[in-house]
N, C-alpha and C positions, 0 to 999 in steps of 0.2 A: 528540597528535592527528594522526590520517594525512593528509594534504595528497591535495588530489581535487583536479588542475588538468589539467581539462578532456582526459581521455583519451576514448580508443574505448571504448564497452561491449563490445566484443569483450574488449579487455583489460584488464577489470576486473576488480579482485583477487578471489578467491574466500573465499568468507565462512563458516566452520564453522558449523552451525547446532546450537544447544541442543536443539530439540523434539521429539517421536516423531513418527514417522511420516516422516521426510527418508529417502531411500535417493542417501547421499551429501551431501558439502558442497552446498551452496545457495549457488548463483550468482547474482549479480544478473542478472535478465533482466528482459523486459518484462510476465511474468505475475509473480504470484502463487504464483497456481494452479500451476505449473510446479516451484517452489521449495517446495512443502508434494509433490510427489509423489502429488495428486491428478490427477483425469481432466479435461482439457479441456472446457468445454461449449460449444457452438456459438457463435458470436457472434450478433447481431441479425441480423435478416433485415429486407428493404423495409417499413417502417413503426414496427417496433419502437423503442422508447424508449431512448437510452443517455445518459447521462449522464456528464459529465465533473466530476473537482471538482480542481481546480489548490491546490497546496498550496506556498506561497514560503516555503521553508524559510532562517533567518537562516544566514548563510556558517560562522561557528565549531559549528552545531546539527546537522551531515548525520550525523555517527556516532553523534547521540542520536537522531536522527530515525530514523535508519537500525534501532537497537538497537530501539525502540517499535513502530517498522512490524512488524520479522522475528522479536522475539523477546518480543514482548506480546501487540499485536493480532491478528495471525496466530497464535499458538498458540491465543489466547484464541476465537475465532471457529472457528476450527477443531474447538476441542470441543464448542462452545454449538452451531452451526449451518456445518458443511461445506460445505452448499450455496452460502452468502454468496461463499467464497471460490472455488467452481467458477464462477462466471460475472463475478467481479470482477475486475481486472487494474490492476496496481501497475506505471508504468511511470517509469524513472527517466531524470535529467537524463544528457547525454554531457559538458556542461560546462558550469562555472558560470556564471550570470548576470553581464552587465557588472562588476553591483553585486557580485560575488561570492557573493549568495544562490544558490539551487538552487529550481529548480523539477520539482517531482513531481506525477506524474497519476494520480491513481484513478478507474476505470471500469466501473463496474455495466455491462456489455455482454451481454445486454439488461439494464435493470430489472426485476426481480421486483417486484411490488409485496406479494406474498406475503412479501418478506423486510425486515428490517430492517436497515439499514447504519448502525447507531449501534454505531459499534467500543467506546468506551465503555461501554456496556451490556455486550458480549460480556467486556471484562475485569474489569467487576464481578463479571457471573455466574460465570464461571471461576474468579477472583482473590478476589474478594471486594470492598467497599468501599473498604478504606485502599488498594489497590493499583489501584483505580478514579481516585481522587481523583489521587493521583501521577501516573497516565497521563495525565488530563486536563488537569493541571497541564505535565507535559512536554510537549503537545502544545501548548498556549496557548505556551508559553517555546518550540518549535522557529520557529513562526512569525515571518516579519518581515511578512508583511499576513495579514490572516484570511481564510482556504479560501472561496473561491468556488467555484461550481456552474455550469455549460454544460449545458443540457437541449435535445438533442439528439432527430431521429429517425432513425435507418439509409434512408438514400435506397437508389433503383433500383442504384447499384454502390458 
């Protein structure tokens, strides 16, 4: 397993990506949206809804969490519903936690309420069932606390 202690995201390794539609390796950055090679969508504006949800990934669990995030839910969302992933933003740790966990942000910026951000779902539908159940199964075993939610609104700046 690759040792992640606490570098710059400037110089973080570059990560080959599996899926269609990459034009080029997929770099960790702080979208998503960036690393699938789709279009930016504006962020929130004054009032709008954003939502944060913190995810305390277990210290030995980042390259499983990492392979789930970029080469699951992300392809799997991306077929089912594109749009999810044009306004969502995947923002990763620069270094580990005290405890050596890793914490990671995902950000519906804005919220759609027309969309559904159950990653789950999207790799059922894509995957199917038994590769639904796996994911969810991985994603309970990355955790060292279960995903909390920050409901936020975009202020004046």
């Amino acid at each position: 397993m690759k040792e992640h202690g606490g570098y710059n995201p400037v110089e973080m390794p570059r990560r080959e990506s599996e899926h269609e539609g990459v034009h080029g390796p997929t770099v960790a950055k702080a979208s998503i949206d960036t690393s699938l090679g789709l279009e930016t969508t504006l962020h929130a504006r004054r009032g709008q809804r954003v939502s944060v949800w913190v995810d305390v990934i277990r210290a030995d669990k980042r390259d499983v969490w990492e392979h789930l995030i970029h080469d699951v839910i992300a392809p799997a969302a991306l077929e089912i519903d594109p749009e999810v992933l044009r306004s969502t933003r995947l923002m990763e740790p620069v270094k580990a936690n005290v405890d050596g966990t890793w914490t990671f942000a995902i950000m519906p910026d804005p919220v759609d309420e027309r969309l559904d951000y159950d990653a789950i779902r999207y790799v059922r539908e894509a995957f199917g069932p038994e590769k639904a159940d796996e994911a969810d199964h991985v994603w309970d075993e990355c955790h060292a606390t279960p995903q909390y939610e920050i409901d936020l609104v975009q202020s004046a700046w």
